[in-house]
C-alpha positions as CSV (number, residue, x, y, z in Angstrom):
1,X,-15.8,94.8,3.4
2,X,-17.7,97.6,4.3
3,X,-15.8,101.3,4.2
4,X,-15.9,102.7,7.6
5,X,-17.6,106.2,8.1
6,X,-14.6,108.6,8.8
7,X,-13.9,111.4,11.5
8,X,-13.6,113.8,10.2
9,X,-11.8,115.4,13.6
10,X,-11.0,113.4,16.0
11,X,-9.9,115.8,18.5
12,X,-12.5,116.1,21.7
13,X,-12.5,118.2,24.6
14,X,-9.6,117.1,26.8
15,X,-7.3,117.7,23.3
16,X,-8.4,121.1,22.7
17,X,-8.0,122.1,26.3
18,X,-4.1,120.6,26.6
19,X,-3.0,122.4,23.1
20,X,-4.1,125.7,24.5
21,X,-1.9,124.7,27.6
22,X,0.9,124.3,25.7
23,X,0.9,127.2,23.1
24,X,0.6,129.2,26.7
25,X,3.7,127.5,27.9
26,X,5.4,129.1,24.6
27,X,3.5,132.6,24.1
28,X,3.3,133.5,27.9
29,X,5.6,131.7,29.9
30,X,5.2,134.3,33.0
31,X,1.7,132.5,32.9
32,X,2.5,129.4,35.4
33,X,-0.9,128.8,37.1
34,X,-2.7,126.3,35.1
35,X,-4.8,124.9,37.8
36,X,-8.5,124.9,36.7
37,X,-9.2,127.4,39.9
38,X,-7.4,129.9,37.7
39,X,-9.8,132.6,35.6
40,X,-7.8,132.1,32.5
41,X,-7.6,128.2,32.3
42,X,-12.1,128.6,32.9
43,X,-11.9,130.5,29.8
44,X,-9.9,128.0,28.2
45,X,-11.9,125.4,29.0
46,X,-14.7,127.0,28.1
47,X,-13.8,127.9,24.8
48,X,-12.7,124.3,24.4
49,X,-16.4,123.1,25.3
50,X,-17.3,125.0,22.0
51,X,-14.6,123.4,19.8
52,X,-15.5,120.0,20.9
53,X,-19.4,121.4,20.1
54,X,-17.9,121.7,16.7
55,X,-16.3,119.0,15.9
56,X,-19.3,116.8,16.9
57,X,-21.5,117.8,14.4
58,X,-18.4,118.2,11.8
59,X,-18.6,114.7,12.5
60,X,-22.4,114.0,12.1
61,X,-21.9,114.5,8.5
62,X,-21.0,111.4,7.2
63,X,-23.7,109.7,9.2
64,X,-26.2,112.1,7.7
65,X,-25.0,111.8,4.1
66,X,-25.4,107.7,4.8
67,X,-28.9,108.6,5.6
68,X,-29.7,110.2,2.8
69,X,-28.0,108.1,1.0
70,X,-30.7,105.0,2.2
71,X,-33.7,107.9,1.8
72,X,-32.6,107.8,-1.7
73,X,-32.9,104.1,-2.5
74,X,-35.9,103.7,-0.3
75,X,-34.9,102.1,2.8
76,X,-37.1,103.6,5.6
77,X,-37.0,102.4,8.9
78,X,-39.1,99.7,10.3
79,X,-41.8,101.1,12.4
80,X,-42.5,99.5,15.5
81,X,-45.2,96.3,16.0
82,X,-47.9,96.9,18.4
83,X,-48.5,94.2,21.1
84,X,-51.9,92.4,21.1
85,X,-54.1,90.6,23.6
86,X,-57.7,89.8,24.7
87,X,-59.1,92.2,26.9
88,X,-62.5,90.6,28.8
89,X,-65.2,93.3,29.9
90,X,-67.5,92.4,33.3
91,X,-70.5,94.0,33.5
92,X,-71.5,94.9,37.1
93,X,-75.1,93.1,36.6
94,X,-76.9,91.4,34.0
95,X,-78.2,93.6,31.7
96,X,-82.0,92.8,29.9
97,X,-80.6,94.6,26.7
98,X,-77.5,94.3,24.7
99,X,-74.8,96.1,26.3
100,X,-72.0,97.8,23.4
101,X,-68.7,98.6,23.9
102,X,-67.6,100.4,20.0
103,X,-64.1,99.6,18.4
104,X,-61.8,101.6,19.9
105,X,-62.9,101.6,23.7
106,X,-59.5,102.1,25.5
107,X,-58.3,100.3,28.6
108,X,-54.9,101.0,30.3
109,X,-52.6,99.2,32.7
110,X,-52.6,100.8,36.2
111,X,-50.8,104.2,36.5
112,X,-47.2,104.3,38.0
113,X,-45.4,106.6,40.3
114,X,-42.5,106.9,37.5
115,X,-44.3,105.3,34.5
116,X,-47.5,106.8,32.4
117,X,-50.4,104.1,31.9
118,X,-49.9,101.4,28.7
119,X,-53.0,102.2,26.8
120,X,-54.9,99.3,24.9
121,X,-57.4,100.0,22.0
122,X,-60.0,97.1,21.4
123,X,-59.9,96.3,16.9
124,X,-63.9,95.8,17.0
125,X,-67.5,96.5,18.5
126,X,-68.3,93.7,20.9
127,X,-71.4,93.3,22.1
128,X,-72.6,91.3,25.0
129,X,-75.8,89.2,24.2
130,X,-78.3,88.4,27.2
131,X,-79.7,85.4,27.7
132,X,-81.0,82.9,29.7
133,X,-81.7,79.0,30.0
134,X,-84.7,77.4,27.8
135,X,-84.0,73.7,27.7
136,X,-82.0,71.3,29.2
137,X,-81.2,67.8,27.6
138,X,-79.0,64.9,28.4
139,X,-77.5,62.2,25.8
140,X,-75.5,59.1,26.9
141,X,-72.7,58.1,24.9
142,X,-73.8,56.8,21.7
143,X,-77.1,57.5,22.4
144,X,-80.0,60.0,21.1
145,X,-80.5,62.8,23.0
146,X,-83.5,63.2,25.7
147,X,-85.1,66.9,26.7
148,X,-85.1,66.8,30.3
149,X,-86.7,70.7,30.6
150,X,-89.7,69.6,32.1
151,X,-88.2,67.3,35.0
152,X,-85.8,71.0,35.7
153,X,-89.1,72.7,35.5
154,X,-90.4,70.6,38.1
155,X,-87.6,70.6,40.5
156,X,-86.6,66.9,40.0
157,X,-83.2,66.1,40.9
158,X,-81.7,65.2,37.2
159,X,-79.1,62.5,36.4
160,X,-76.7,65.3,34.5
161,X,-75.3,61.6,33.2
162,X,-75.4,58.2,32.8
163,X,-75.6,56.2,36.2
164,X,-72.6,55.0,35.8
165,X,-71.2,58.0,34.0
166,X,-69.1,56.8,30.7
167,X,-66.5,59.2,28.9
168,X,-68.7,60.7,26.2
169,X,-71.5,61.3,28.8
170,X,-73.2,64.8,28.4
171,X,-75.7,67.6,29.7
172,X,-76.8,69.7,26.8
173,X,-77.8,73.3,27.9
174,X,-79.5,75.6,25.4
175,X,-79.6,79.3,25.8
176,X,-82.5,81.6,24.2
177,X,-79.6,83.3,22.3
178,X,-76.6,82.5,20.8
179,X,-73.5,84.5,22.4
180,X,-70.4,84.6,20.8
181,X,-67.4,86.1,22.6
182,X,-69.4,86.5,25.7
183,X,-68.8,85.1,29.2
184,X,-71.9,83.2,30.4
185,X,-72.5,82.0,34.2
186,X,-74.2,78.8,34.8
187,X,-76.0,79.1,38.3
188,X,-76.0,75.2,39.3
189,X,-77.8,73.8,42.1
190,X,-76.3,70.6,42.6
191,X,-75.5,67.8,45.4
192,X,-73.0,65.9,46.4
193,X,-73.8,62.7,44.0
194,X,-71.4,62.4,41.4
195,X,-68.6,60.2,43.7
196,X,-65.6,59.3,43.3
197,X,-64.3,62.8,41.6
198,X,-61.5,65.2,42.7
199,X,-63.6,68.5,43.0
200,X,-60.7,70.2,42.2
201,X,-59.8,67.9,38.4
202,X,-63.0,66.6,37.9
203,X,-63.1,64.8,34.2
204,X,-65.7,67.4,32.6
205,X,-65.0,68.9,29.6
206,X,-67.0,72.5,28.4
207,X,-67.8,73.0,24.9
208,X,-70.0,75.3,22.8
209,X,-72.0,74.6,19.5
210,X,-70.4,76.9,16.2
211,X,-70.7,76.2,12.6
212,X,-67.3,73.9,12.4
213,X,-69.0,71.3,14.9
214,X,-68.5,71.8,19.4
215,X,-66.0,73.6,20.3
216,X,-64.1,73.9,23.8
217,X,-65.1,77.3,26.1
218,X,-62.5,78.4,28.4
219,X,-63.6,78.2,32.5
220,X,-63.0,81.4,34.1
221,X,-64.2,80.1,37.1
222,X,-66.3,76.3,38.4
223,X,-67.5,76.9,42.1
224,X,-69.5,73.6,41.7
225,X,-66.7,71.1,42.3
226,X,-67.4,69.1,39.4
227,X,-70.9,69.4,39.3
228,X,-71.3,68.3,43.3
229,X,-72.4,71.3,45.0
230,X,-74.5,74.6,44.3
231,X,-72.0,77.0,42.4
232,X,-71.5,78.7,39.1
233,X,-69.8,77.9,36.0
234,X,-68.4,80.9,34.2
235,X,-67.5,80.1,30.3
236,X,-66.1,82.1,28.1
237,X,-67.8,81.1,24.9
238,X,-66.2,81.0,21.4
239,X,-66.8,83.4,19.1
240,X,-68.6,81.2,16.5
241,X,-71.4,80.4,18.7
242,X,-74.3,80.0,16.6
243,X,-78.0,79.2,17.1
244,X,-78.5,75.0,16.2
245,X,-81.2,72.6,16.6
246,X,-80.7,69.7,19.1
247,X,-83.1,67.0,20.3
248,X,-85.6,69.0,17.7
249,X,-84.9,72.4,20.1
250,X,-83.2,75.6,18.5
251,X,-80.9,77.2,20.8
252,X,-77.7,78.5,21.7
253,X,-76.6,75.1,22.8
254,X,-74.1,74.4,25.8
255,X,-72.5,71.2,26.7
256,X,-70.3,69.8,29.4
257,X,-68.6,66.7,28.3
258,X,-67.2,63.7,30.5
259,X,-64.0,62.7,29.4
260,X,-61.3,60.0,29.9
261,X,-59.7,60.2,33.2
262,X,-56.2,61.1,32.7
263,X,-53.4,58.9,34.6
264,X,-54.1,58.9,38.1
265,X,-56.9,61.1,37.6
266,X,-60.1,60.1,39.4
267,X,-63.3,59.2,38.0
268,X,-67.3,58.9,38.5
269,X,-68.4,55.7,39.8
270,X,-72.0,57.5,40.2
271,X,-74.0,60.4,38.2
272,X,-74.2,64.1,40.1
273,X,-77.4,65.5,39.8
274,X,-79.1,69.1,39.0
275,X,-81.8,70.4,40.9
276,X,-82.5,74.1,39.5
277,X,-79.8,76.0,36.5
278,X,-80.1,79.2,35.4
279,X,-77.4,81.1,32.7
280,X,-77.1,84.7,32.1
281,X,-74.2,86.7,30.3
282,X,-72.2,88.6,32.3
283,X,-69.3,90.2,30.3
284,X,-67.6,89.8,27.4
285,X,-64.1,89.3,25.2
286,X,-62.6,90.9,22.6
287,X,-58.9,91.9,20.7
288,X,-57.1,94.7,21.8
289,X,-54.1,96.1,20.7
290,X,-51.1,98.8,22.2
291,X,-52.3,102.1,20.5
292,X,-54.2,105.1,21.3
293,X,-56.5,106.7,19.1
294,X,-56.4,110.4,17.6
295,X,-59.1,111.9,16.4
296,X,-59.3,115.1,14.0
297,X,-55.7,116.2,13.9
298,X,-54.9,119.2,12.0
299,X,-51.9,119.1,9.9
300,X,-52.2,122.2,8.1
301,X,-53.1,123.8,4.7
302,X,-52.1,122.5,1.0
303,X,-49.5,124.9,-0.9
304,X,-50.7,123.5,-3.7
305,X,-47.3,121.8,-5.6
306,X,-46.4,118.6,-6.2
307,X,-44.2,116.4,-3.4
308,X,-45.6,118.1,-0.4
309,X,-45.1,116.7,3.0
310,X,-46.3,117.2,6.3
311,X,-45.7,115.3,9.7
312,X,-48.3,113.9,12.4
313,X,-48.3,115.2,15.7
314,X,-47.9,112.0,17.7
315,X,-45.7,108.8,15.8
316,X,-45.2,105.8,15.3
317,X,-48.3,104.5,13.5
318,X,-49.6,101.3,14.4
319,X,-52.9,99.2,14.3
320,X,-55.4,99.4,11.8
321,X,-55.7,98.9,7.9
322,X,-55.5,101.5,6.1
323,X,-53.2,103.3,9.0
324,X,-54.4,106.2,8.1
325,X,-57.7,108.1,7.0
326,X,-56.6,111.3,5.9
327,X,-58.7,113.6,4.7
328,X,-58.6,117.1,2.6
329,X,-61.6,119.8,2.2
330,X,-63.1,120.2,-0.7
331,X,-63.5,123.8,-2.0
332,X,-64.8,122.7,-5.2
333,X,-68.0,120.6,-3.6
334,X,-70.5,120.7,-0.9
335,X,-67.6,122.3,2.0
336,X,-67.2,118.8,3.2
337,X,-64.4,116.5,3.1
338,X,-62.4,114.4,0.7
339,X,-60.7,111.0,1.8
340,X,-57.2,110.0,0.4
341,X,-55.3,106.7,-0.1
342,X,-52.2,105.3,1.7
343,X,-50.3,103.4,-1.0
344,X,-47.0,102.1,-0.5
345,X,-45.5,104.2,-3.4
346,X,-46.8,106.4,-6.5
347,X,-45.7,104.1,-9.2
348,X,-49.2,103.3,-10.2
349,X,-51.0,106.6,-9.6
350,X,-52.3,109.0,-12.3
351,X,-52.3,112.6,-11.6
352,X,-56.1,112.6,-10.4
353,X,-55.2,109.7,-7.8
354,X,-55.8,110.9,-4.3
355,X,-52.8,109.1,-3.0
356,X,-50.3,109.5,-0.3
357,X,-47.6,107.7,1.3
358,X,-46.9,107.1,5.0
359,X,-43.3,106.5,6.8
360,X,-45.0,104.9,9.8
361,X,-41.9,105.1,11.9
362,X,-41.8,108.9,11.7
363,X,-45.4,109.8,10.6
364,X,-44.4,111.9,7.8
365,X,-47.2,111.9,5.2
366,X,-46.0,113.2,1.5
367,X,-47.8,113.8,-1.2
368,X,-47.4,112.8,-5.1
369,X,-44.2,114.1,-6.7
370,X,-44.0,115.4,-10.3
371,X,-41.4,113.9,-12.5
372,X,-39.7,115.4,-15.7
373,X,-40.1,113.3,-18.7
374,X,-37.2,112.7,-21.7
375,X,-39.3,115.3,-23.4
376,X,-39.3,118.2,-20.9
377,X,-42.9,117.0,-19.7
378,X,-44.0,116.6,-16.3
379,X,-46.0,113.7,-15.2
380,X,-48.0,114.2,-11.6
381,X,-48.0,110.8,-9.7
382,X,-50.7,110.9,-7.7
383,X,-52.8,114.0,-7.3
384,X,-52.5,117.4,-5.9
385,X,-54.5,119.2,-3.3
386,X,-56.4,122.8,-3.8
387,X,-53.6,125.7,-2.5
388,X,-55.2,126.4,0.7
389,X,-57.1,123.2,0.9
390,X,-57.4,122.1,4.8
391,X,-55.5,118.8,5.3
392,X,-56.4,116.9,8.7
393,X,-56.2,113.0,9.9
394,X,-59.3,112.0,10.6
395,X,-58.0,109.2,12.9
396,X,-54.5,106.7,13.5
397,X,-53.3,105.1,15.7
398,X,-49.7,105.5,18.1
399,X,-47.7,103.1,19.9
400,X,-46.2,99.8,19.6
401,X,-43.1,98.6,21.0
402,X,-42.2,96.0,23.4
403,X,-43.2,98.2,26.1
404,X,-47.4,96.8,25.1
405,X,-46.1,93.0,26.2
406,X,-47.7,93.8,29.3
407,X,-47.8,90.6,32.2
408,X,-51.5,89.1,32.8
409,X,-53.9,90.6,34.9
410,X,-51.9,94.1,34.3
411,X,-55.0,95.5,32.1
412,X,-57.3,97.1,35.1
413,X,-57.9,100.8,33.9
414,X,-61.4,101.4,31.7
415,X,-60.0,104.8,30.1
416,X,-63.6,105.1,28.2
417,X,-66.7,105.6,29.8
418,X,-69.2,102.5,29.4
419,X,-72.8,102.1,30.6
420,X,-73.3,98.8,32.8
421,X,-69.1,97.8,32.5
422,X,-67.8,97.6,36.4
423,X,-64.4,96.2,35.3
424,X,-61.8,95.2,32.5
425,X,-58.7,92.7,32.4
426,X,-56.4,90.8,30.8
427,X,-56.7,87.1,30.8
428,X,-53.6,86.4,28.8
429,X,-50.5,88.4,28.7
430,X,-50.0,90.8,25.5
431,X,-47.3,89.5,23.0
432,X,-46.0,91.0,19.6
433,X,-44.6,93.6,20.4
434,X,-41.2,95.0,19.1
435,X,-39.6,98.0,19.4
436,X,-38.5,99.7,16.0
437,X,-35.7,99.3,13.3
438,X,-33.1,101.8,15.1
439,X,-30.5,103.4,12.1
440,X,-27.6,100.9,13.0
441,X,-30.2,98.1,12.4
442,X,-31.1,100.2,9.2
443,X,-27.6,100.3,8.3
444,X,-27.0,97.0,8.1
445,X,-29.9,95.5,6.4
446,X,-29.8,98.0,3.4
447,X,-26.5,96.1,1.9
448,X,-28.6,92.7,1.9
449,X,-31.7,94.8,0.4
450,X,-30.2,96.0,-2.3
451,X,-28.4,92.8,-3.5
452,X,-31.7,91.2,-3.1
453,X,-33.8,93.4,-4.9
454,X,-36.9,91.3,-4.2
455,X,-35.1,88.3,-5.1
456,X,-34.3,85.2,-3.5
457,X,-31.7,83.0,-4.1
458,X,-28.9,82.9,-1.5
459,X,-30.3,81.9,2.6
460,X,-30.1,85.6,3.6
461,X,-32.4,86.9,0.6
462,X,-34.5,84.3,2.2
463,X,-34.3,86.3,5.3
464,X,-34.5,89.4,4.5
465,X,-37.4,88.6,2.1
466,X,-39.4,87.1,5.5
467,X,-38.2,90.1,7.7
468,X,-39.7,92.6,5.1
469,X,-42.8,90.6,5.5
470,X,-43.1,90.3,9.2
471,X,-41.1,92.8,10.5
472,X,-42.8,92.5,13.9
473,X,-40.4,89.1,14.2
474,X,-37.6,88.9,16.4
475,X,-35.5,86.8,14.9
476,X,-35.6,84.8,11.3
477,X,-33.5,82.1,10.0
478,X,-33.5,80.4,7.1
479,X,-32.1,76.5,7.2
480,X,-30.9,75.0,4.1
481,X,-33.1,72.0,3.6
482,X,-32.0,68.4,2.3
483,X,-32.0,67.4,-1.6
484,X,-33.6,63.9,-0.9
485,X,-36.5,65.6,1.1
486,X,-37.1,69.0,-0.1
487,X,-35.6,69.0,-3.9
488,X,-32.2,71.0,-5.5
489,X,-32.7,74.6,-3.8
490,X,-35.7,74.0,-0.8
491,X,-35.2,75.8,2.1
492,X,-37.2,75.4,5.3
């Protein structure tokens, strides 16, 4: 059983002010008005505010003591998990070039009366590949696959299928380039051929060549009604979209797919038919994540002793591997700068390590400590910047929380500047995000931490193991498993 923290006075305001009323009642009994309109009880009162000041912090000092006490054994707190999600950039025309948006672009979710913006950061450079159509091909299920470019070229209306269309059916497109992660528009001029279909569910299928065989492409939009009227296709193509060779033509091949009718589901009893196509990209995909950049922060100058530590401006620190890139002049070279290493301890650094460690959930930044040795030597873990040296964080990351698990569509706001982008959004809602470890939370885990010790042997060590591995999850637990199916001490 766990020994409660004491109080060490547990007297509070209301206490304070009814002994003073009472030692008046003994010392000045002529004194009768104790209303609080009289001058003397405001005076009371207000002294008793102070007392009760007092006795607050008295109190804090068992709670502080506990956290020093977990500082010393090396639980930290939990820093909160960033929320991620897909953030799709639409250009405002095609563009004959590659168009670039760098890791790091931000976008935001519109601005609030009562609320400041959610900013999101993309994790890498996308870049959005144009292209257009150079061949069109068809193959029948179980069949070899026939170039059809010519008849397109020619304006003949083309059988995008069998005539009697058969799941397995397809119309190969090939694009001059391949595109991964871009959103292509297929500009179909089509008529009303392909029978029998519900416009609305037709049985087509969208798919895009990568090195692990076709995959599927998501529809953003199909204006065409299953192929039976002019319209575009708009796909969002996987990111493993590679250049292949089809029907003995290299392209960035395209496919739409007939598939077996689901239950109730309507199907072709004839073939619709292309007259003209035409593909171009149009925007782009790519991770994001809750967590806005800083750039060149100056944290101040080396003293030049062991065990320094200095604190970043804005925290938590979320997002990227390392989480950090720290970096200290260098007096000794060319005037430029010097990176350093976020380990998780200094265990394994030498005294000419440029190491530091991170607490993430506060931002504080410390440098190697030196230890005294059985001999009356010190040992530097990890090394020790120039007295005077300039220390500054090149860039991190802030933010996290569940705050970041933002709804769909809530992404609007391009924070950065981008040639040719008219418009950013969310196609999925964000997810991951968890708000983090608060001190109670702290409080409680170190008991099972410390029993552990980075073992596992009992269903919580189990847990506690997997928390300190994902500590973004929201809830773990651990289920004993059964001997027949799992052996004498699985769990599952």
């Amino acid at each position: 059983m766990a020994l409660p923290s004491p109080n060490l006075d547990d007297r509070r305001f209301q206490h304070f002010v009814d002994d003073a009323k009472r030692y008046i009642q003994r010392r000045a009994p002529e004194w009768t008005d104790h209303n609080v309109s009289d001058p003397g009880v405001t005076l009371v009162e207000t002294v008793a505010h102070m007392a009760d000041q007092i006795v607050y912090r008295l109190n804090r000092i068992p709670e502080k003591n506990h956290l020093a006490f977990l500082d010393l054994v090396g639980i930290t707190l939990f820093p909160p998990s960033a929320a991620r999600t897909d953030v799709t950039f639409w250009l405002s025309a095609p563009q004959e070039d590659p168009v670039r948006i760098p890791v790091g672009t931000e976008t935001a979710t519109v601005r609030a009366d009562s609320e400041d913006p959610i900013v999101f950061a993309t994790e890498r450079d996308l870049t959005v590949v144009p292209c257009e159509l150079r061949h069109l091909a068809v193959q029948h299920s179980g069949e070899e696959v026939t170039d059809r470019t010519t008849d397109l070229i020619e304006g003949t209306d083309l059988l995008c299928f069998a005539e009697s269309p058969a799941p397995g059916d397809c119309m190969l497109l090939g694009l001059s380039a391949a595109v991964p992660h871009c959103a292509v528009a297929l500009r179909l001029d089509s008529r009303v051929d392909g029978v029998g279909v519900d416009p609305r569910q037709p049985p087509l299928v969208w798919e895009a060549w990568t090195a692990e065989g076709w995959v599927g492409c998501e529809v953003d939009q199909d204006t065409t009604g299953g192929l039976n009227r002019p319209g575009d296709v708009v796909l969002h193509i996987p990111g493993g979209h590679i250049l292949s060779r089809t029907g003995r033509k290299e392209a960035g091949w395209l496919r739409c797919r007939v598939t077996e009718p689901e239950s109730d589901q309507p199907f072709y009893t004839t073939s619709p038919t292309v007259r003209s196509a035409e593909a171009f990209s149009m925007g782009g995909t790519v991770p994001a994540v809750h967590a806005e950049s800083v750039y060149d922060e100056a944290l101040g100058e080396s003293t030049g002793l062991p065990g320094q530590r200095l604190r970043l401006a804005h925290a938590p620190v979320v997002g990227d591997v390392p989480p950090l890139h720290l970096q200290v002049a260098d007096f000794a070279g060319d005037g430029g700068w010097v990176d350093w290493d976020v380990v998780p301890h200094f265990a394994a650094s030498g005294p000419y390590d440029r190491h530091l460690t991170l607490d993430a959930a506060t931002g504080e930044i410390a440098f190697g400590p030196a230890v005294r040795e059985p001999d009356g030597t010190l040992r530097q873990y990890g090394a020790v910047p120039p007295k005077g040296a300039v220390i500054r964080a090149r860039r991190y990351r802030t933010g996290g929380g569940r705050t970041g698990n933002v709804a769909r569509g809530a992404i609007r706001t391009l924070r950065d500047s981008v040639p040719y982008v008219a418009e950013v959004v969310n196609r999925e809602a964000a997810q991951g995000g968890v708000d983090g470890e608060t001190v109670e939370e702290a409080k409680a885990r170190a008991p099972i931490t410390l029993r552990a010790q980075d073992r596992a042997v009992t269903l919580r060590d189990y847990e506690e193991l997997a928390r300190r591995a994902a500590p973004e999850t929201a809830r773990i637990t651990c289920i004993e498993g059964k001997l027949e199916e799992y052996g004498s001490y699985a769990v599952r």
